[in-house]
C-alpha positions in Angstrom: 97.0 -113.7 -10.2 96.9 -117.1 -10.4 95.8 -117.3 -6.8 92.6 -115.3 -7.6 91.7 -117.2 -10.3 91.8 -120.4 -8.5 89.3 -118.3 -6.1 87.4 -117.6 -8.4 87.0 -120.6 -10.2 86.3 -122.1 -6.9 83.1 -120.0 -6.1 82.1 -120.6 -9.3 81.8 -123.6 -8.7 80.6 -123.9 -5.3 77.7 -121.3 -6.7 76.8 -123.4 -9.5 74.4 -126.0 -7.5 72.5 -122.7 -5.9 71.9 -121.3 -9.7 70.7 -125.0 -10.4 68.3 -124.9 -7.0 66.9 -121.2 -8.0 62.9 -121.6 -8.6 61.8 -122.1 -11.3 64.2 -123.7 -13.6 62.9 -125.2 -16.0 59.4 -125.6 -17.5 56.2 -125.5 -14.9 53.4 -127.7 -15.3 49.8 -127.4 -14.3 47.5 -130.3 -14.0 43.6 -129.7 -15.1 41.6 -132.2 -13.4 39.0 -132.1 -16.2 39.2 -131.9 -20.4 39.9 -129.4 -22.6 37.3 -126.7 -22.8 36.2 -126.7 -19.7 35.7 -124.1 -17.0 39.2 -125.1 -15.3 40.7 -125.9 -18.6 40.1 -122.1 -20.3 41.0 -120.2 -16.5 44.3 -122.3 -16.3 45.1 -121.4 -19.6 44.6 -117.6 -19.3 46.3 -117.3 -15.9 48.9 -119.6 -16.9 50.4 -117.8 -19.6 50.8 -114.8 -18.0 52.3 -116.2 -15.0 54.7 -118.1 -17.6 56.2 -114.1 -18.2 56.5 -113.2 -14.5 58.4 -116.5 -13.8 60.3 -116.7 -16.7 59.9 -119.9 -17.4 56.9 -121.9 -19.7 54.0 -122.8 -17.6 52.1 -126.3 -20.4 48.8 -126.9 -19.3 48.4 -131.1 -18.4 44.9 -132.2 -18.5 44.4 -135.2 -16.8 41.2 -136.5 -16.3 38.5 -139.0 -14.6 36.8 -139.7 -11.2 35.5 -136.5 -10.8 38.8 -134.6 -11.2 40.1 -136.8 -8.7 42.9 -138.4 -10.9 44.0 -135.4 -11.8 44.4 -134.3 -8.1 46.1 -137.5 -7.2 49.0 -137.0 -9.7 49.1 -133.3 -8.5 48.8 -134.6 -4.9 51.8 -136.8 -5.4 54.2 -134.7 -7.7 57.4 -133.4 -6.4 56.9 -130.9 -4.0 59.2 -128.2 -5.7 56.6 -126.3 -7.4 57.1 -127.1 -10.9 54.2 -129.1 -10.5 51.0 -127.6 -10.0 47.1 -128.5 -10.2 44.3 -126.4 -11.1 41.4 -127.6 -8.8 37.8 -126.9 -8.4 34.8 -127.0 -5.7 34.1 -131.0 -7.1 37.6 -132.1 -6.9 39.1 -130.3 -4.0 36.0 -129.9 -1.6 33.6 -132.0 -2.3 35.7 -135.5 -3.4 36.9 -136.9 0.4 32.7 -136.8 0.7 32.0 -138.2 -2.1 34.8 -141.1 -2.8 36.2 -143.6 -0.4 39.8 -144.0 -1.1 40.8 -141.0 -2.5 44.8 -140.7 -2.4 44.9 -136.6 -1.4 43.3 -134.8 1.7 42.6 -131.2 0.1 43.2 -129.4 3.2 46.3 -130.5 3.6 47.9 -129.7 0.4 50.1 -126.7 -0.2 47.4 -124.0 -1.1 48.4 -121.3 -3.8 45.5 -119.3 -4.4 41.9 -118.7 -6.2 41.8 -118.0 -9.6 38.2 -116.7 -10.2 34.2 -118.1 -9.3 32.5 -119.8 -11.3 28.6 -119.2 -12.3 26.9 -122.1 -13.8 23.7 -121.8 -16.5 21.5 -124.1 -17.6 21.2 -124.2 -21.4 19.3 -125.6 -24.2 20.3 -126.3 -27.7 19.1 -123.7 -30.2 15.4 -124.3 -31.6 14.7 -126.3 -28.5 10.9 -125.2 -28.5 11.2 -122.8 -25.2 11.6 -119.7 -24.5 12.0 -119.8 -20.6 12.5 -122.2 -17.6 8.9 -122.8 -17.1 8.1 -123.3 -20.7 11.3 -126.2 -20.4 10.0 -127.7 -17.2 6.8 -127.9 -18.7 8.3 -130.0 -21.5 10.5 -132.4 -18.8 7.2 -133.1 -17.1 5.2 -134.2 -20.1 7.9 -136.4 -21.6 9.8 -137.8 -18.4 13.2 -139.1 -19.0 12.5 -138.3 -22.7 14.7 -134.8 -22.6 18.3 -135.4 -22.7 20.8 -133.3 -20.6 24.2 -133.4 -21.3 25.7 -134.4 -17.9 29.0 -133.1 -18.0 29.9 -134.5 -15.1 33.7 -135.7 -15.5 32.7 -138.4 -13.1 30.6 -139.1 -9.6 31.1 -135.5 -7.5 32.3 -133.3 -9.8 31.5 -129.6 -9.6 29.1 -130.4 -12.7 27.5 -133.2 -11.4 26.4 -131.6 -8.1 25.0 -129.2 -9.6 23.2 -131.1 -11.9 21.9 -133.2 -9.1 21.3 -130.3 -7.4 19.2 -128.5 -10.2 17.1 -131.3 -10.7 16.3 -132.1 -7.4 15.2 -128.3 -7.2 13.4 -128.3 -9.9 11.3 -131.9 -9.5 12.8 -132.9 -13.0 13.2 -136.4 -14.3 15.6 -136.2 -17.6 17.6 -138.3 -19.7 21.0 -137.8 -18.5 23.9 -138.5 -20.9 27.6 -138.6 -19.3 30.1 -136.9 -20.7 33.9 -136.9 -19.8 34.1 -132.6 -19.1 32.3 -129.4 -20.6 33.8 -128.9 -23.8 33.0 -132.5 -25.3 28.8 -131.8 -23.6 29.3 -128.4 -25.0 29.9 -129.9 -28.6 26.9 -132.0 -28.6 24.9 -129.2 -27.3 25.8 -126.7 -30.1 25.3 -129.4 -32.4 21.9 -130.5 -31.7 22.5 -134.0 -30.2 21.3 -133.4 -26.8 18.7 -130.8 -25.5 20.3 -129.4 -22.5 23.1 -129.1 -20.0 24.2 -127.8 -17.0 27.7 -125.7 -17.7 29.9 -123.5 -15.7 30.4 -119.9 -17.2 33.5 -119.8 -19.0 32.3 -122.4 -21.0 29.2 -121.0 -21.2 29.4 -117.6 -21.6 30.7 -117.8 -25.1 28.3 -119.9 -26.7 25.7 -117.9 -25.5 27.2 -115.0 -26.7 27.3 -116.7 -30.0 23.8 -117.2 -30.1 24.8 -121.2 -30.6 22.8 -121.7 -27.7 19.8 -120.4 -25.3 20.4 -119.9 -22.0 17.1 -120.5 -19.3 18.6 -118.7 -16.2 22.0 -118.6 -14.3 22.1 -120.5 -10.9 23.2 -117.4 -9.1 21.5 -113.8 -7.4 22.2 -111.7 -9.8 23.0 -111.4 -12.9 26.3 -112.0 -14.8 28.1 -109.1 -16.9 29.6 -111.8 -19.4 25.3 -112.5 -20.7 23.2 -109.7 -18.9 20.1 -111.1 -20.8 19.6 -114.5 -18.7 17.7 -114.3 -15.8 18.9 -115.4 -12.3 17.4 -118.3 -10.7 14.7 -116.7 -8.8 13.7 -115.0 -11.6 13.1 -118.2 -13.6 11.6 -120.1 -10.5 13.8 -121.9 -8.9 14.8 -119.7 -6.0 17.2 -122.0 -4.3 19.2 -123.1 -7.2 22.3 -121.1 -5.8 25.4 -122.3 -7.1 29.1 -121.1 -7.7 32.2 -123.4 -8.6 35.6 -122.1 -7.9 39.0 -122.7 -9.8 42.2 -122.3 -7.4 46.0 -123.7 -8.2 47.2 -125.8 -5.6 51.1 -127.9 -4.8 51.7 -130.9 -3.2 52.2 -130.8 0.7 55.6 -129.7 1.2 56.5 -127.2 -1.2 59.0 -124.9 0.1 57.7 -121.7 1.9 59.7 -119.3 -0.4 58.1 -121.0 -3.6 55.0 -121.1 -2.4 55.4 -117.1 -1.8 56.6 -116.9 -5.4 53.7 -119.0 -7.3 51.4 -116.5 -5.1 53.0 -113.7 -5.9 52.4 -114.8 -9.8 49.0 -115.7 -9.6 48.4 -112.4 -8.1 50.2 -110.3 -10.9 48.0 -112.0 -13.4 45.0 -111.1 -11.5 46.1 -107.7 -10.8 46.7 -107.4 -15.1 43.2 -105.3 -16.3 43.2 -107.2 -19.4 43.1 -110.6 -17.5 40.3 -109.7 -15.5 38.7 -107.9 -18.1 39.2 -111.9 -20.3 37.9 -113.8 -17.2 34.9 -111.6 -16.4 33.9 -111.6 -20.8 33.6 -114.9 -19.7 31.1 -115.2 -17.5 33.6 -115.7 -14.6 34.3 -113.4 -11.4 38.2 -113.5 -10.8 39.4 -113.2 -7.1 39.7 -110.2 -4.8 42.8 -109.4 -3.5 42.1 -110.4 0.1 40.4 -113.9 -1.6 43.4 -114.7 -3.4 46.2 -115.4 -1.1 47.1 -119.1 0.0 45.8 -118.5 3.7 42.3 -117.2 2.0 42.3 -120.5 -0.2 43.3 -122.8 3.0 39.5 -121.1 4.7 38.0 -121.4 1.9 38.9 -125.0 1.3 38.4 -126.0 5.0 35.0 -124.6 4.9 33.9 -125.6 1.7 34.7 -129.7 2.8 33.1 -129.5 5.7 30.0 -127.8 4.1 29.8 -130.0 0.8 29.7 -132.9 3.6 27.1 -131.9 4.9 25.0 -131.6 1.5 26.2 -135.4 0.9 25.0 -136.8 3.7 21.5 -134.8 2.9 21.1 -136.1 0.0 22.0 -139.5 0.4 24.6 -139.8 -1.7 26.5 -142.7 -0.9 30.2 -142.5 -1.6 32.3 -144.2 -4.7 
Protein backbone atom coordinates (compact mmCIF):
# COMPACT_ATOMS: atom_id res chain seq x y z
CA UNK A 1 0.00 0.00 0.00
CA UNK A 2 2.53 2.21 0.79
CA UNK A 3 4.26 1.53 -2.40
CA UNK A 4 1.12 2.90 -4.36
CA UNK A 5 0.87 5.73 -2.58
CA UNK A 6 4.33 6.83 -3.12
CA UNK A 7 3.16 6.28 -6.92
CA UNK A 8 0.77 8.13 -6.59
CA UNK A 9 2.01 11.02 -4.90
CA UNK A 10 4.73 10.96 -7.37
CA UNK A 11 2.44 11.56 -10.52
CA UNK A 12 0.81 13.94 -8.70
CA UNK A 13 3.39 15.68 -8.65
CA UNK A 14 4.99 15.23 -11.81
CA UNK A 15 1.27 16.26 -13.26
CA UNK A 16 1.13 19.32 -11.33
CA UNK A 17 3.39 21.67 -13.77
CA UNK A 18 1.10 20.37 -16.93
CA UNK A 19 -2.28 21.50 -14.79
CA UNK A 20 -0.17 24.89 -14.26
CA UNK A 21 0.75 24.99 -18.30
CA UNK A 22 -3.09 24.17 -19.31
CA UNK A 23 -4.51 27.38 -21.35
CA UNK A 24 -5.87 29.66 -20.03
CA UNK A 25 -5.10 29.92 -16.43
CA UNK A 26 -5.66 32.67 -15.15
CA UNK A 27 -7.36 35.92 -16.29
CA UNK A 28 -7.09 37.03 -20.24
CA UNK A 29 -6.52 40.39 -21.24
CA UNK A 30 -7.48 42.27 -24.36
CA UNK A 31 -5.85 45.39 -25.34
CA UNK A 32 -8.16 48.24 -27.26
CA UNK A 33 -6.05 50.34 -29.19
CA UNK A 34 -8.50 53.20 -28.84
CA UNK A 35 -10.81 54.80 -25.73
CA UNK A 36 -13.67 53.71 -24.21
CA UNK A 37 -16.78 53.99 -26.36
CA UNK A 38 -15.47 53.48 -29.33
CA UNK A 39 -16.18 51.13 -32.17
CA UNK A 40 -13.37 48.62 -30.99
CA UNK A 41 -14.01 49.42 -27.39
CA UNK A 42 -18.01 48.31 -27.49
CA UNK A 43 -17.15 44.99 -30.09
CA UNK A 44 -14.32 43.88 -27.56
CA UNK A 45 -16.50 44.11 -24.90
CA UNK A 46 -19.45 42.12 -26.28
CA UNK A 47 -17.31 39.36 -27.79
CA UNK A 48 -15.19 39.35 -24.79
CA UNK A 49 -17.57 38.40 -22.33
CA UNK A 50 -18.86 35.65 -23.93
CA UNK A 51 -15.66 34.20 -24.77
CA UNK A 52 -14.78 34.76 -20.96
CA UNK A 53 -17.65 31.61 -20.43
CA UNK A 54 -16.27 29.37 -23.08
CA UNK A 55 -12.67 29.68 -21.64
CA UNK A 56 -13.55 29.74 -18.27
CA UNK A 57 -11.59 32.19 -17.28
CA UNK A 58 -12.24 36.34 -17.08
CA UNK A 59 -11.37 38.07 -20.29
CA UNK A 60 -10.83 42.61 -18.64
CA UNK A 61 -10.86 44.74 -21.45
CA UNK A 62 -7.29 47.13 -21.41
CA UNK A 63 -7.65 50.18 -23.35
CA UNK A 64 -4.58 51.65 -24.29
CA UNK A 65 -4.37 54.39 -26.33
CA UNK A 66 -2.47 57.04 -28.77
CA UNK A 67 -0.62 57.16 -32.24
CA UNK A 68 -3.30 55.94 -34.04
CA UNK A 69 -3.90 52.78 -32.04
CA UNK A 70 -0.47 52.10 -32.57
CA UNK A 71 0.60 52.09 -28.76
CA UNK A 72 -1.89 49.86 -28.10
CA UNK A 73 -0.61 47.44 -30.84
CA UNK A 74 2.93 47.75 -29.59
CA UNK A 75 2.12 46.55 -26.01
CA UNK A 76 0.02 43.80 -27.68
CA UNK A 77 2.83 43.19 -30.21
CA UNK A 78 5.28 42.72 -27.42
CA UNK A 79 3.20 40.74 -24.67
CA UNK A 80 4.00 37.26 -23.78
CA UNK A 81 3.14 35.08 -26.45
CA UNK A 82 0.95 32.64 -24.32
CA UNK A 83 -2.32 33.97 -25.26
CA UNK A 84 -3.40 35.59 -22.18
CA UNK A 85 -2.60 38.61 -23.86
CA UNK A 86 -4.61 39.77 -26.68
CA UNK A 87 -5.32 43.02 -28.82
CA UNK A 88 -8.32 44.11 -30.46
CA UNK A 89 -7.16 45.85 -33.77
CA UNK A 90 -8.70 47.68 -36.52
CA UNK A 91 -8.18 48.63 -40.43
CA UNK A 92 -6.06 52.06 -38.94
CA UNK A 93 -3.92 50.33 -36.57
CA UNK A 94 -3.20 46.97 -38.13
CA UNK A 95 -3.27 47.88 -41.99
CA UNK A 96 -2.83 51.03 -42.52
CA UNK A 97 -0.04 52.14 -39.56
CA UNK A 98 3.49 50.55 -41.28
CA UNK A 99 2.17 53.19 -44.18
CA UNK A 100 1.55 55.72 -42.27
CA UNK A 101 4.25 55.81 -39.27
CA UNK A 102 8.00 55.32 -39.61
CA UNK A 103 9.08 53.38 -36.61
CA UNK A 104 6.38 51.50 -35.60
CA UNK A 105 7.52 48.56 -33.24
CA UNK A 106 4.98 45.62 -34.87
CA UNK A 107 4.67 44.35 -38.55
CA UNK A 108 0.83 43.42 -38.60
CA UNK A 109 1.35 40.57 -40.89
CA UNK A 110 3.41 38.97 -38.93
CA UNK A 111 1.56 38.72 -35.78
CA UNK A 112 -0.27 35.72 -34.64
CA UNK A 113 -3.76 36.26 -36.32
CA UNK A 114 -6.93 35.16 -34.28
CA UNK A 115 -9.80 36.25 -36.23
CA UNK A 116 -12.46 39.06 -37.38
CA UNK A 117 -14.90 40.16 -35.06
CA UNK A 118 -17.37 42.13 -37.27
CA UNK A 119 -17.17 45.32 -40.13
CA UNK A 120 -17.52 48.35 -39.41
CA UNK A 121 -19.83 51.02 -41.37
CA UNK A 122 -18.98 54.60 -40.66
CA UNK A 123 -21.70 57.79 -40.82
CA UNK A 124 -21.27 61.13 -40.98
CA UNK A 125 -23.38 63.01 -38.34
CA UNK A 126 -24.42 66.25 -37.26
CA UNK A 127 -25.48 67.52 -33.88
CA UNK A 128 -29.16 67.86 -33.47
CA UNK A 129 -30.69 71.33 -34.60
CA UNK A 130 -27.74 71.67 -36.84
CA UNK A 131 -29.89 73.67 -39.58
CA UNK A 132 -29.84 70.59 -42.41
CA UNK A 133 -31.72 68.23 -43.35
CA UNK A 134 -29.40 66.28 -45.89
CA UNK A 135 -25.78 66.17 -47.17
CA UNK A 136 -26.26 68.76 -49.77
CA UNK A 137 -28.09 71.19 -47.54
CA UNK A 138 -24.63 70.56 -45.02
CA UNK A 139 -22.15 70.94 -47.82
CA UNK A 140 -23.89 73.89 -48.79
CA UNK A 141 -23.27 75.27 -45.27
CA UNK A 142 -19.20 74.13 -45.28
CA UNK A 143 -18.84 76.06 -48.44
CA UNK A 144 -20.29 79.31 -47.32
CA UNK A 145 -18.51 79.41 -44.08
CA UNK A 146 -15.04 77.59 -44.82
CA UNK A 147 -13.22 76.32 -41.90
CA UNK A 148 -16.07 77.84 -39.78
CA UNK A 149 -18.02 74.23 -39.23
CA UNK A 150 -16.40 72.13 -36.75
CA UNK A 151 -16.03 68.31 -37.11
CA UNK A 152 -15.15 66.29 -34.40
CA UNK A 153 -12.07 64.44 -35.72
CA UNK A 154 -12.00 61.48 -33.71
CA UNK A 155 -9.14 60.43 -34.95
CA UNK A 156 -7.11 58.73 -31.93
CA UNK A 157 -4.04 60.00 -33.79
CA UNK A 158 -2.32 60.38 -37.43
CA UNK A 159 -3.77 56.98 -39.54
CA UNK A 160 -6.37 55.87 -37.58
CA UNK A 161 -9.42 54.15 -39.08
CA UNK A 162 -11.19 57.55 -38.14
CA UNK A 163 -8.89 59.82 -39.49
CA UNK A 164 -8.77 58.16 -42.97
CA UNK A 165 -11.88 58.39 -43.38
CA UNK A 166 -12.25 61.72 -42.44
CA UNK A 167 -9.57 62.64 -44.79
CA UNK A 168 -11.10 60.64 -47.13
CA UNK A 169 -14.68 62.23 -46.82
CA UNK A 170 -13.46 65.51 -47.12
CA UNK A 171 -11.35 65.18 -49.91
CA UNK A 172 -14.58 63.50 -51.65
CA UNK A 173 -16.60 65.88 -50.81
CA UNK A 174 -14.31 69.26 -51.69
CA UNK A 175 -14.98 70.34 -47.89
CA UNK A 176 -12.83 72.70 -45.92
CA UNK A 177 -13.94 72.29 -42.04
CA UNK A 178 -12.78 73.08 -38.68
CA UNK A 179 -11.37 69.94 -37.53
CA UNK A 180 -11.15 69.40 -33.76
CA UNK A 181 -8.96 66.27 -32.51
CA UNK A 182 -10.13 64.07 -30.22
CA UNK A 183 -8.47 61.10 -28.42
CA UNK A 184 -11.26 58.13 -29.83
CA UNK A 185 -15.16 58.10 -30.61
CA UNK A 186 -16.78 58.11 -27.36
CA UNK A 187 -15.13 61.42 -25.98
CA UNK A 188 -16.12 63.21 -30.12
CA UNK A 189 -19.39 61.45 -29.56
CA UNK A 190 -19.94 63.41 -26.23
CA UNK A 191 -19.30 66.71 -27.64
CA UNK A 192 -21.41 65.89 -30.54
CA UNK A 193 -24.61 65.01 -28.48
CA UNK A 194 -23.94 67.87 -26.48
CA UNK A 195 -23.74 70.56 -28.94
CA UNK A 196 -20.14 71.64 -28.87
CA UNK A 197 -19.11 70.68 -32.28
CA UNK A 198 -21.30 70.34 -35.48
CA UNK A 199 -20.23 67.06 -36.96
CA UNK A 200 -18.20 63.95 -37.00
CA UNK A 201 -17.17 61.19 -38.85
CA UNK A 202 -17.98 57.85 -36.54
CA UNK A 203 -17.90 54.16 -37.02
CA UNK A 204 -21.30 52.32 -36.44
CA UNK A 205 -21.31 50.92 -33.12
CA UNK A 206 -20.82 54.09 -31.85
CA UNK A 207 -23.03 55.54 -34.07
CA UNK A 208 -25.79 53.50 -34.40
CA UNK A 209 -27.08 54.24 -30.92
CA UNK A 210 -27.19 57.84 -30.90
CA UNK A 211 -28.94 57.88 -33.97
CA UNK A 212 -31.34 55.64 -32.70
CA UNK A 213 -31.75 57.96 -29.85
CA UNK A 214 -32.63 60.71 -31.95
CA UNK A 215 -29.44 62.67 -29.99
CA UNK A 216 -28.13 63.05 -33.26
CA UNK A 217 -28.83 63.31 -37.30
CA UNK A 218 -27.24 61.20 -39.44
CA UNK A 219 -26.46 62.75 -43.34
CA UNK A 220 -25.71 59.33 -45.06
CA UNK A 221 -23.65 56.14 -44.29
CA UNK A 222 -20.24 55.72 -46.32
CA UNK A 223 -21.29 52.41 -47.60
CA UNK A 224 -23.77 50.73 -50.76
CA UNK A 225 -26.45 49.96 -49.07
CA UNK A 226 -28.07 50.55 -46.30
CA UNK A 227 -27.54 49.48 -42.69
CA UNK A 228 -30.34 47.41 -40.64
CA UNK A 229 -29.04 49.09 -37.22
CA UNK A 230 -30.64 52.98 -38.86
CA UNK A 231 -32.58 51.93 -42.20
CA UNK A 232 -33.55 55.74 -42.46
CA UNK A 233 -29.96 57.20 -43.54
CA UNK A 234 -29.23 57.17 -46.96
CA UNK A 235 -26.02 55.51 -48.54
CA UNK A 236 -23.45 57.56 -50.00
CA UNK A 237 -24.48 57.66 -53.44
CA UNK A 238 -27.70 58.48 -52.47
CA UNK A 239 -26.48 61.71 -50.66
CA UNK A 240 -23.90 62.53 -53.49
CA UNK A 241 -20.87 61.39 -52.76
CA UNK A 242 -20.69 58.21 -54.77
CA UNK A 243 -17.21 57.16 -53.91
CA UNK A 244 -17.24 57.69 -50.31
CA UNK A 245 -17.01 53.83 -49.74
CA UNK A 246 -15.73 52.88 -46.50
CA UNK A 247 -15.76 49.95 -43.96
CA UNK A 248 -13.42 49.51 -40.75
CA UNK A 249 -12.84 46.16 -39.41
CA UNK A 250 -12.23 44.98 -35.69
CA UNK A 251 -10.27 41.51 -35.45
CA UNK A 252 -8.29 40.13 -32.08
CA UNK A 253 -4.86 39.43 -32.74
CA UNK A 254 -1.56 37.64 -30.37
CA UNK A 255 1.85 38.27 -30.40
CA UNK A 256 4.07 36.31 -32.98
CA UNK A 257 4.61 33.15 -31.37
CA UNK A 258 1.66 31.97 -29.61
CA UNK A 259 1.51 28.36 -29.48
CA UNK A 260 -0.46 26.65 -32.30
CA UNK A 261 -2.91 24.84 -29.96
CA UNK A 262 -3.82 28.24 -28.28
CA UNK A 263 -4.15 29.97 -31.06
CA UNK A 264 -6.83 27.03 -32.23
CA UNK A 265 -8.47 27.65 -28.84
CA UNK A 266 -8.87 31.64 -28.83
CA UNK A 267 -10.37 30.84 -32.55
CA UNK A 268 -12.45 28.40 -31.55
CA UNK A 269 -13.90 31.15 -28.81
CA UNK A 270 -14.19 33.87 -30.94
CA UNK A 271 -16.21 31.70 -33.20
CA UNK A 272 -18.68 30.41 -30.49
CA UNK A 273 -19.51 34.00 -29.72
CA UNK A 274 -20.13 34.70 -33.21
CA UNK A 275 -22.02 31.64 -33.83
CA UNK A 276 -24.39 32.89 -30.37
CA UNK A 277 -27.82 34.57 -32.21
CA UNK A 278 -27.98 36.95 -29.48
CA UNK A 279 -24.42 38.31 -30.15
CA UNK A 280 -24.96 38.73 -33.63
CA UNK A 281 -28.32 39.94 -33.17
CA UNK A 282 -26.18 42.87 -30.33
CA UNK A 283 -23.53 43.60 -33.02
CA UNK A 284 -25.84 44.01 -36.05
CA UNK A 285 -28.52 46.54 -33.54
CA UNK A 286 -25.46 48.26 -33.69
CA UNK A 287 -24.89 49.17 -36.86
CA UNK A 288 -22.14 46.56 -37.24
CA UNK A 289 -21.85 43.36 -39.64
CA UNK A 290 -20.26 40.51 -37.58
CA UNK A 291 -18.05 37.96 -39.59
CA UNK A 292 -18.97 34.99 -41.70
CA UNK A 293 -17.91 31.81 -40.79
CA UNK A 294 -15.44 31.36 -43.71
CA UNK A 295 -14.19 35.39 -42.72
CA UNK A 296 -13.57 34.48 -39.30
CA UNK A 297 -10.82 32.02 -39.05
CA UNK A 298 -7.05 33.17 -38.40
CA UNK A 299 -6.01 32.12 -42.13
CA UNK A 300 -9.06 34.48 -43.36
CA UNK A 301 -7.70 37.30 -41.04
CA UNK A 302 -3.85 36.64 -42.23
CA UNK A 303 -5.55 37.58 -46.25
CA UNK A 304 -7.29 39.93 -45.16
CA UNK A 305 -4.51 41.69 -43.30
CA UNK A 306 -1.96 41.14 -46.12
CA UNK A 307 -4.30 42.63 -48.51
CA UNK A 308 -5.58 45.37 -46.66
CA UNK A 309 -1.57 46.75 -46.03
CA UNK A 310 -0.70 46.50 -49.23
CA UNK A 311 -3.92 48.30 -50.50
CA UNK A 312 -3.99 51.17 -47.67
CA UNK A 313 -0.37 51.73 -49.10
CA UNK A 314 -1.26 52.39 -51.91
CA UNK A 315 -4.04 55.05 -50.97
CA UNK A 316 -1.03 56.74 -48.82
CA UNK A 317 1.13 57.26 -51.33
CA UNK A 318 -1.96 58.85 -53.44
CA UNK A 319 -2.66 61.06 -51.37
CA UNK A 320 0.45 62.32 -50.24
CA UNK A 321 0.40 61.58 -46.97
CA UNK A 322 3.78 61.71 -45.67
CA UNK A 323 4.51 59.32 -42.80
CA UNK A 324 4.81 60.23 -38.80
Amino acid sequence: MGRWMGALATLLFLAAPLRAQEFPNRPITLIVVFAPGGATDVLARIVGAHMARTLGQQVVVENVTGAGGTIGGARGAQAVPDGHTLTVGSLGSHSASPSIYRNVAYDPRALTPIGLIAGTPLYVLVRKGFPARDFAEFAAQVRENPGCISNANANAGIGSTNHLACSLFAHLAGLRMNEVPYRGEGPAVNDLVAGMVDSACVLAPAAVPQIQAGTVHSLLIAGATRSAGAPDVPTSREAGVPDFIFQGWNAIFAPRGTPPSVQARLAQALGEALADPAIRRRIEELGSIPALPEQQGPEALAALVRSEVARWAQVVRAAGIEPQ
